[in-house]
BAFI-3210 file (N, C-alpha, C; in Angstrom, 3 decimals, decimal comma, padded with zeros to 6 digits):
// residues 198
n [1|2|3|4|5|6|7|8|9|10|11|12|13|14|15|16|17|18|19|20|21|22|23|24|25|26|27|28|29|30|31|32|33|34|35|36|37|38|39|40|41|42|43|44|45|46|47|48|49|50|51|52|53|54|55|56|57|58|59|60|61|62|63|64|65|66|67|68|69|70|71|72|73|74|75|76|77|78|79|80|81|82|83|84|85|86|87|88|89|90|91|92|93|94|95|96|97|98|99|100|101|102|103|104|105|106|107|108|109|110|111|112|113|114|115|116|117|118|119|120|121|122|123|124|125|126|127|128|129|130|131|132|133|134|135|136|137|138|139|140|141|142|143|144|145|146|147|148|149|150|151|152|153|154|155|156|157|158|159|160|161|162|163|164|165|166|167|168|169|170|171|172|173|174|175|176|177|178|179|180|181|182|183|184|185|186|187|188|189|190|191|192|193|194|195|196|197|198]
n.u [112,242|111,759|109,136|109,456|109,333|110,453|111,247|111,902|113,441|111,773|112,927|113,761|113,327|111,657|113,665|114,170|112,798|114,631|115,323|113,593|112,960|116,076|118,350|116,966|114,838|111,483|109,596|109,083|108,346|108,586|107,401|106,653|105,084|101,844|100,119|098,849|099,866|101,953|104,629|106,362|109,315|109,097|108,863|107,997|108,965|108,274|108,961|110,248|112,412|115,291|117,004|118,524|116,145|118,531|120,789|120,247|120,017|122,667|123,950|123,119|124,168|122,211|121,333|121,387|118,122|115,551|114,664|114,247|112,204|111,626|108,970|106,705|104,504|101,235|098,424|096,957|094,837|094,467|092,857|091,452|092,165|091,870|094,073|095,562|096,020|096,172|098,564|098,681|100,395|101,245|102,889|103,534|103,812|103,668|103,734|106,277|106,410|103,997|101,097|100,613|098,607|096,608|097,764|097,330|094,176|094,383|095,577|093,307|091,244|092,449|092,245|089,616|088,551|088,477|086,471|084,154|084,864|084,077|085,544|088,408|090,632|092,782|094,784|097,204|098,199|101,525|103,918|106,590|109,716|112,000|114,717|115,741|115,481|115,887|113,810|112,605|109,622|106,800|104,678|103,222|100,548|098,425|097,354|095,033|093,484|091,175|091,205|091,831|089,950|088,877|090,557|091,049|087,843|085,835|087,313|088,886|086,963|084,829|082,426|083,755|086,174|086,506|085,461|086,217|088,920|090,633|090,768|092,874|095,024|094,952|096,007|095,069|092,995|092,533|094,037|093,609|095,142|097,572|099,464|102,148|102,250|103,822|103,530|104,055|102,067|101,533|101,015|100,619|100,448|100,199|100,873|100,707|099,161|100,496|100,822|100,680|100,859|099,979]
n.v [111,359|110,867|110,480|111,237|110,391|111,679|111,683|113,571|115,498|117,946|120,184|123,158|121,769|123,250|124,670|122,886|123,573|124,935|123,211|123,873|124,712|124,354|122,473|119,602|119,208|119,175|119,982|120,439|119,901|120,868|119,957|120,541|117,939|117,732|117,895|114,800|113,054|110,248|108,223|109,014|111,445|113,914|115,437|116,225|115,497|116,391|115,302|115,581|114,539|113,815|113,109|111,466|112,716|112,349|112,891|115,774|117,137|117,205|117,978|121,243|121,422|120,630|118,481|114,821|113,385|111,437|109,019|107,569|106,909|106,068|106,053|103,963|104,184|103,259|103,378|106,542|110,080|113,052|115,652|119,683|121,086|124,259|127,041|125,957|123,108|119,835|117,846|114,330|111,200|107,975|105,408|102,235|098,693|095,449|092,235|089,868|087,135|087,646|086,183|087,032|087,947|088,595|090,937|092,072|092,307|094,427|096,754|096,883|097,566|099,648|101,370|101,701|104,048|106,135|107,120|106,315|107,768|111,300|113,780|113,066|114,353|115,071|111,842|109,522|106,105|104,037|101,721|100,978|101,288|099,311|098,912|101,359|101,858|100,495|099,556|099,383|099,513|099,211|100,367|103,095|105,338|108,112|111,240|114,659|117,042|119,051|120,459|119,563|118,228|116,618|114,427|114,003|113,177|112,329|110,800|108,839|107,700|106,629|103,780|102,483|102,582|100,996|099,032|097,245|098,111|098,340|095,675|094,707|095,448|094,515|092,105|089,888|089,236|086,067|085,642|088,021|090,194|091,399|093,542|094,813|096,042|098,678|101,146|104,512|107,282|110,516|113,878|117,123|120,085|121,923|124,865|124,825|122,261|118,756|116,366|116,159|114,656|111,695]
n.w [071,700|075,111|078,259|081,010|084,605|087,734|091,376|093,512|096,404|098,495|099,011|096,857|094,833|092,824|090,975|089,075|087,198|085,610|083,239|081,040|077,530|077,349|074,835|073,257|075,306|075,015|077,239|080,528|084,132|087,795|090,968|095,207|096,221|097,378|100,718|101,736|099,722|099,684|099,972|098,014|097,363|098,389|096,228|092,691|089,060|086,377|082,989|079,153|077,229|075,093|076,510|080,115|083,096|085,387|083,528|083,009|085,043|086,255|084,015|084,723|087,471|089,390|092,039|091,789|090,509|093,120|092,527|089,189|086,466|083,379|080,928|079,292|077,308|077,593|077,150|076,637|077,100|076,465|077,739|077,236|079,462|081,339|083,121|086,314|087,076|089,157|089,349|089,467|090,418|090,455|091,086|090,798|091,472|089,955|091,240|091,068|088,453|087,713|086,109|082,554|081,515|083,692|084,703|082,410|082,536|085,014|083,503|081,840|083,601|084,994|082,591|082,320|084,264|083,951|082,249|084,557|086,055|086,358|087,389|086,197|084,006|081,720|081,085|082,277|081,072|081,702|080,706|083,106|081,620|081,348|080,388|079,942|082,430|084,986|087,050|090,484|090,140|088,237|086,797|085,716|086,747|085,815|086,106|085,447|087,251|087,927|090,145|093,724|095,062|093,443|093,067|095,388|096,985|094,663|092,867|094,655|096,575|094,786|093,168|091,154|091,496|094,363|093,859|091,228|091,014|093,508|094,118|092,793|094,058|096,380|099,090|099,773|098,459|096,684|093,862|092,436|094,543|092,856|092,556|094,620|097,492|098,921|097,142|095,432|095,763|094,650|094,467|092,841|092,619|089,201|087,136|084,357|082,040|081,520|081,051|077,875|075,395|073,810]
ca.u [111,903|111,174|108,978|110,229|108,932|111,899|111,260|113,249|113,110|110,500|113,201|114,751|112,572|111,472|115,155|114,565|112,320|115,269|115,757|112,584|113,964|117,134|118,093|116,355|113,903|110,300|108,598|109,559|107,949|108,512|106,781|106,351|103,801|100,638|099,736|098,134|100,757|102,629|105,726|107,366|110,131|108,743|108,244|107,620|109,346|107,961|110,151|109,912|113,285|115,911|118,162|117,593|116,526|119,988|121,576|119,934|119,995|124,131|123,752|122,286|124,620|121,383|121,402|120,583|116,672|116,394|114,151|113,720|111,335|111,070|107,737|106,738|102,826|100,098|097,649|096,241|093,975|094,320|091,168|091,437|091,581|092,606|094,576|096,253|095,552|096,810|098,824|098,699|101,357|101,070|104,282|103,306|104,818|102,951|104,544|106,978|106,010|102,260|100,815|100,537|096,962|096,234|098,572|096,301|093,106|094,952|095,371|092,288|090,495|092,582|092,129|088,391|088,597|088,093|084,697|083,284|084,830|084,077|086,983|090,047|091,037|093,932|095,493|098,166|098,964|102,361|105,037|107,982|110,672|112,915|116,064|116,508|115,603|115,686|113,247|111,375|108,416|106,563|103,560|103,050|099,039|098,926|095,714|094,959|092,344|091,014|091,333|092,237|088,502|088,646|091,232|090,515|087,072|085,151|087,907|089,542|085,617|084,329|082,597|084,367|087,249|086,605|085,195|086,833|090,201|091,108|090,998|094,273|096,386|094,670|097,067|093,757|092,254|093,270|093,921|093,725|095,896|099,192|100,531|103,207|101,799|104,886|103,430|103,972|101,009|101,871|100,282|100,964|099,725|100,956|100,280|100,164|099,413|101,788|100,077|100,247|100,668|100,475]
ca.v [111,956|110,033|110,988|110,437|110,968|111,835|112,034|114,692|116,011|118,971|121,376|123,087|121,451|124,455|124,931|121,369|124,044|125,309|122,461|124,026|125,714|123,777|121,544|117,932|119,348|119,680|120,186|119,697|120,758|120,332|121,347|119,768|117,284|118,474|117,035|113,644|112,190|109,573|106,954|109,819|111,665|115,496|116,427|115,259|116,164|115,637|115,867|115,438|114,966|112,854|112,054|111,087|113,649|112,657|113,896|116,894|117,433|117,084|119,372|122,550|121,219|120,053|117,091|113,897|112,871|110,018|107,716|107,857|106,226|106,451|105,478|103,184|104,608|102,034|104,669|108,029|110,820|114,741|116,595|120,429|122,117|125,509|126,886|125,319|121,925|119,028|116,301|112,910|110,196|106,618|104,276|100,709|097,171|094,319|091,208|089,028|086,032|087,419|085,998|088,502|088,140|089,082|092,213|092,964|092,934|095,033|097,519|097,471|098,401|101,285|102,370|102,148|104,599|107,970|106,348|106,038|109,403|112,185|114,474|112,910|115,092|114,084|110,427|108,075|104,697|103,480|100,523|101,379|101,029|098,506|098,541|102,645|102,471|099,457|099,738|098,317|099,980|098,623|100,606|104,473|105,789|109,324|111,682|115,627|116,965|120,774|120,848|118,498|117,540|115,632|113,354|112,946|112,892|110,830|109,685|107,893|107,218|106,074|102,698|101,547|102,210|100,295|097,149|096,726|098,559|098,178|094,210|094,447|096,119|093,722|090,754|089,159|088,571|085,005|085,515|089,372|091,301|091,413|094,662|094,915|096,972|099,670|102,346|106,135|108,074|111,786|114,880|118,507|121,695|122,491|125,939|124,317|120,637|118,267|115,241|116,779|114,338|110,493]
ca.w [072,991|076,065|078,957|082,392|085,920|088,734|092,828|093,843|097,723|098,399|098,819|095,948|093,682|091,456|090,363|088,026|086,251|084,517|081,936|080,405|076,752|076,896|073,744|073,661|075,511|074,763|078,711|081,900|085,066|088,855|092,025|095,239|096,682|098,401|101,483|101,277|099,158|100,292|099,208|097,473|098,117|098,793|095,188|091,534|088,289|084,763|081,731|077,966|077,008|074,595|077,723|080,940|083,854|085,578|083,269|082,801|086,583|086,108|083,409|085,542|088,289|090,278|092,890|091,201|091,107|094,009|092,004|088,456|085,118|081,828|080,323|078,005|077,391|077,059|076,517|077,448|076,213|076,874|077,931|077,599|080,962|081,205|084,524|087,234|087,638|090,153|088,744|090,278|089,619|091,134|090,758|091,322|090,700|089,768|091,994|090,061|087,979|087,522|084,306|081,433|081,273|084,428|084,301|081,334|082,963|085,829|082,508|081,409|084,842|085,552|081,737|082,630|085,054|083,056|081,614|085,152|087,104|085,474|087,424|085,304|082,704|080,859|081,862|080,872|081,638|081,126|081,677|082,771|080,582|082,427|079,676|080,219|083,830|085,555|088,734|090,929|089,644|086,622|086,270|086,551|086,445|086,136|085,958|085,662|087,804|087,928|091,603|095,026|095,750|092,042|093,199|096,969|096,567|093,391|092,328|095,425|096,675|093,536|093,025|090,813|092,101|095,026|093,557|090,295|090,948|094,759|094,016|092,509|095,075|097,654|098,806|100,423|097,376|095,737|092,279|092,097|094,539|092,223|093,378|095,843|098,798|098,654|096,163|095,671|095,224|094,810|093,586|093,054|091,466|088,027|086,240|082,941|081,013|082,045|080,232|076,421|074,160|074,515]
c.u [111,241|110,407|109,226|109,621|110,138|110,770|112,210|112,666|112,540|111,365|114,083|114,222|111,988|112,564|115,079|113,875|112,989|115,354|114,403|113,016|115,207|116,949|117,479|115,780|112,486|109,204|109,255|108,778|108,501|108,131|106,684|105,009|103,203|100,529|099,455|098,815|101,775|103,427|106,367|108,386|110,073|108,584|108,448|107,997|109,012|108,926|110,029|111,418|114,145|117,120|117,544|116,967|118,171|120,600|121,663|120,061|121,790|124,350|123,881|123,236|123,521|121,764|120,659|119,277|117,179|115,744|113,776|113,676|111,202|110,283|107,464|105,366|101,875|099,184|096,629|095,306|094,607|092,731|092,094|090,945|092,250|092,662|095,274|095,753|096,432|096,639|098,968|099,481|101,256|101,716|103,420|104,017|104,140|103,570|105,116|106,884|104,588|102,205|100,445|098,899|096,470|096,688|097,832|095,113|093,676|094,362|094,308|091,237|090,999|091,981|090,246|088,190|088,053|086,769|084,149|083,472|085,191|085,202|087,878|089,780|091,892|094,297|095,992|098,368|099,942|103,220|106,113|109,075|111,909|114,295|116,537|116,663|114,986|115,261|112,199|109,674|108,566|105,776|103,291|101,345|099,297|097,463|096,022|093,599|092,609|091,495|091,863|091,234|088,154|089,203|091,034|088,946|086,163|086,217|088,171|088,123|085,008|083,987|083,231|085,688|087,346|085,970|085,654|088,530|090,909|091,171|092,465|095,465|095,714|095,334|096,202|092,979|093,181|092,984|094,219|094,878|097,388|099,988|101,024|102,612|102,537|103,791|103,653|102,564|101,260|101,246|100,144|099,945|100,700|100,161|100,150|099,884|100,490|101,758|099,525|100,524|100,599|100,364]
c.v [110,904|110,656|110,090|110,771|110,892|111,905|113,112|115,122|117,325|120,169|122,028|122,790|121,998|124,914|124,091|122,250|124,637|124,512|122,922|124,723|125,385|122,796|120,443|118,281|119,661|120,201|119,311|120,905|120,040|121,157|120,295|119,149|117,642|117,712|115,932|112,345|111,512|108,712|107,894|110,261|113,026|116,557|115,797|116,023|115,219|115,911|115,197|115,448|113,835|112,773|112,420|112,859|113,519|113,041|115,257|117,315|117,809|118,470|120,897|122,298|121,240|119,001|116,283|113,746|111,382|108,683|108,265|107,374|107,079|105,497|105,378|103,116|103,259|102,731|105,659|108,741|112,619|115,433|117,933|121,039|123,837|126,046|126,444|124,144|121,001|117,621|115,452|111,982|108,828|105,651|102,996|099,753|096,490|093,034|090,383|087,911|086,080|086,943|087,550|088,711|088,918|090,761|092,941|093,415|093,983|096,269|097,829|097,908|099,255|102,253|102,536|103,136|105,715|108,127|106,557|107,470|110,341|113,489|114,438|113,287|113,978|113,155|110,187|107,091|104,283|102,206|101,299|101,140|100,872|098,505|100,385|102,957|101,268|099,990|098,774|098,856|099,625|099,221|102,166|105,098|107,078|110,038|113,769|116,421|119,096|121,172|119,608|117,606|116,242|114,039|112,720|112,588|111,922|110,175|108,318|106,946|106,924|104,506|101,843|101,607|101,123|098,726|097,092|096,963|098,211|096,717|093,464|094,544|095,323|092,655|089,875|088,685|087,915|085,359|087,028|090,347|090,797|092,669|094,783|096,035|098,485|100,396|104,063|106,802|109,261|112,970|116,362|118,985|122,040|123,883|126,067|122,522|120,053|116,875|116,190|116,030|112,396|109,415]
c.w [073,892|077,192|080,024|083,797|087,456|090,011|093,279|095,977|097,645|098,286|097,747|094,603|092,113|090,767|089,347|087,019|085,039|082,980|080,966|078,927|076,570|075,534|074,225|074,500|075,816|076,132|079,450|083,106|086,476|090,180|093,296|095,933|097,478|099,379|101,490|100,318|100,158|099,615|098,455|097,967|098,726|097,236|093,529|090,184|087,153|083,631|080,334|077,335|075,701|075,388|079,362|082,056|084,806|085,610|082,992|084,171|086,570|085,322|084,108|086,768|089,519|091,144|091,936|091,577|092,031|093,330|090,503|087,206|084,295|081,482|079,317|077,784|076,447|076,392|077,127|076,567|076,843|076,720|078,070|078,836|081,170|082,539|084,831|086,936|088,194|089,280|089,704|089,698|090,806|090,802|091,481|090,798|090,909|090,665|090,649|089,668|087,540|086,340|083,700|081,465|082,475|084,543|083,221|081,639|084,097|084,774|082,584|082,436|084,694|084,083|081,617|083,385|084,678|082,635|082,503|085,700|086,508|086,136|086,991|084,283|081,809|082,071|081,046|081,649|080,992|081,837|082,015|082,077|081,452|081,389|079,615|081,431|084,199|087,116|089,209|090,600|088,221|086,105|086,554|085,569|086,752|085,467|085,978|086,348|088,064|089,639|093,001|094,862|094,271|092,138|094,572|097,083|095,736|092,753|093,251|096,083|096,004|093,812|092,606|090,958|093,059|094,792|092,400|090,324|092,156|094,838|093,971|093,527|096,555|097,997|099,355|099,549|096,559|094,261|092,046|092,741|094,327|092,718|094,516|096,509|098,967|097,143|096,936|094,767|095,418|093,790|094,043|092,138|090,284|087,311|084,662|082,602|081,193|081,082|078,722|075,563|074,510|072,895]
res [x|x|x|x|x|x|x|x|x|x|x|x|x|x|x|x|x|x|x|x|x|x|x|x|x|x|x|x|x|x|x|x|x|x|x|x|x|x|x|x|x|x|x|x|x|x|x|x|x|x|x|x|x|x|x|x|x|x|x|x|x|x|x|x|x|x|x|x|x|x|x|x|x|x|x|x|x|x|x|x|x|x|x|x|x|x|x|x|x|x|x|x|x|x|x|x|x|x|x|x|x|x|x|x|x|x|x|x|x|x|x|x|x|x|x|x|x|x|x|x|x|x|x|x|x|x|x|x|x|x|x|x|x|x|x|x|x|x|x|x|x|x|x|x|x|x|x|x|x|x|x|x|x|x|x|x|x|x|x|x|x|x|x|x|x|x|x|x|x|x|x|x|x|x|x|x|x|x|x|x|x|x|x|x|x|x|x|x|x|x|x|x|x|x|x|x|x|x]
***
């Protein structure tokens, strides 16, 4: 089983919910993006599957997803939350040729993150998995938060977000900002766990 994250356009979107209960696969949700999101495409589909969403989209005779990763998990945790809660997904790409090392401390900031702001529930950090889905995205951060104010709020205003994490995605800072400027940051409401196992 692989997990995958699709873009899909906002309308229509709750239809991808069907592949839920089909063979090969264990969860899938889709809903779409709340306000405030941006670089997406109007809505965000998770899936737990042993083939791609694609083809599961083909399947159901859906419209293809317009962008879409399979993840190669560095590592996450699951916090029990019970409810609704608002997933957050954040596609990024590291610039090309960075050293590995650096790309690692990159890692290990964001996987600091949960330590300092106490709103992220479950998280995962993964690579993308460039030999099932070759993209220009390399890196997808992904968080569960009880409510909006978790993620716009202490998380995005957080210290250490802004001095240990916002370094990276800076192209002003020599040595640090490696991320390509282009990201999707997007985040919906889910009525269950979307981040269950990592």
């Amino acid at each position: 089983m692989t997990r995958w994250v699709a873009l899909l356009p906002a309308e229509g979107a709750e239809a991808y919910n069907k592949v839920r209960g089909l063979p090969g696969v264990s969860d899938g949700s889709a809903a779409p993006d709340l306000p405030g999101s941006f670089g997406g495409r109007g809505a965000t589909w998770d899936v737990t599957a042993d083939r791609s969403p694609v083809a599961l989209a083909a399947g159901l005779g859906l419209p293809e997803p317009l962008d879409t990763v399979a993840l190669a998990p560095v590592r996450g945790r699951v916090v029990p939350l019970c409810g609704p809660r608002v997933k957050r997904t954040l596609f990024l790409a590291v610039r090309a040729g960075t050293p590995a090392g650096l790309i690692e401390r990159l890692e290990a900031d964001l996987l600091a993150m949960p330590g300092h702001i106490s709103t992220i529930r479950s998280w995962s950090l993964s690579r993308v998995d460039q030999a099932l889905t070759p993209s220009r995205w390399t890196h997808v951060w992904e968080q569960e938060y009880a409510d909006v104010e978790g993620l716009t709020g202490e998380y995005l205003g957080h210290p250490f977000h802004w001095t240990c994490v916002d370094r990276w995605f800076d192209g002003e800072i020599p040595g640090a900002g490696i991320v390509e400027p282009q990201l999707a940051h997007v985040f919906r409401w889910s009525r269950e766990p979307v981040l269950l196992s990592h």
